[in-house]
C-alpha positions, 0 to 999 in steps of 0.5 A: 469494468476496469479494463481501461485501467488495468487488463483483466487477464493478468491482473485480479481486482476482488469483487468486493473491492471498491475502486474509486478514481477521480481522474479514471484514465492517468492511473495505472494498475499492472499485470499480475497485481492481486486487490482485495481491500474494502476500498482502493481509491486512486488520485491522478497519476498513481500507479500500481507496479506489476506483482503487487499485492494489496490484501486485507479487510481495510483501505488504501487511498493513494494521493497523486503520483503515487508509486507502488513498485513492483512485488510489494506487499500493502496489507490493509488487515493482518493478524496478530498473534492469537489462537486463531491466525487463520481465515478458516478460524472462527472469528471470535479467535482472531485478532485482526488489525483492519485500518486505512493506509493512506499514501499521500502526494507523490510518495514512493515505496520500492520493490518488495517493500511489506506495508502494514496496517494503519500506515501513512507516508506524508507528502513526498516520502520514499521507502527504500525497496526491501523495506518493512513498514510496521503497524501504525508507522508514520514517515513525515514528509520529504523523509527517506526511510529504508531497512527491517524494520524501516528508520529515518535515514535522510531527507529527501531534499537537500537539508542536512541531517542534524 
């Protein structure tokens, strides 16, 4: 079903997982990724590096050239502390955070970066490789954010920092 975007062989798209993509040939989803979110939607050029790992029970939606380098984690749902952190707990003992993740227009996350729930990096945003996103954090635009847990540390333009 998939196969112009990704091989199937090496990389694993859950059933459950909807995908849309508008522009369906200029995306592109590397080997070993694992995608288990409600709904990944993917604009033109956005790209999907090897490893990656997409989990949750919420969405990603990526605008245009967006870049998930390699190995990093997009958790679209995550536990909190509760009785029950486990997927074998009963429902009513877990607190599960679920929510949209929204990476707009050419923003960028490096290598080994864990995204959590509820995020959004703003038009043309980067986030350090290594770096953690906590819950609900937004970066505004033409930001560069690094570290753990990620901060402010310049513009992505030429603007001094004042």
């Amino acid at each position: 079903m998939f196969e112009h975007l990704f091989n199937p062989s090496a990389a694993k798209i859950s059933e459950r997982t909807r995908v849309d993509r508008p522009y369906p040939y200029d995306s592109k989803i590397g080997d070993f990724v694992l995608i288990t979110c409600k709904l990944l939607s993917m604009d033109r050029g956005a790209q999907i590096n090897a490893g990656v790992k997409i989990v949750g029970g919420g969405n990603l939606i990526m605008g245009e050239n967006v870049v998930i380098s390699y190995n990093s984690v997009i958790l679209t749902g995550s536990d909190t502390i509760s009785k029950g952190m486990s997927d074998a707990s009963l429902k009513e003992e877990r607190n599960v955070i679920e929510g949209t993740t929204i990476l707009e227009d050419n923003s960028y996350i490096g290598a080994l970066c864990t995204v959590n729930p509820k995020c959004i990096l703003r038009e043309s945003t980067v986030l350090g490789a290594n770096s953690y996103l906590p819950t609900g954090t937004i970066i505004p635009k033409n930001e560069v954010w690094w570290g753990q847990p990620a901060m402010f540390r310049r513009f992505r333009d030429s603007r001094p920092i004042s």
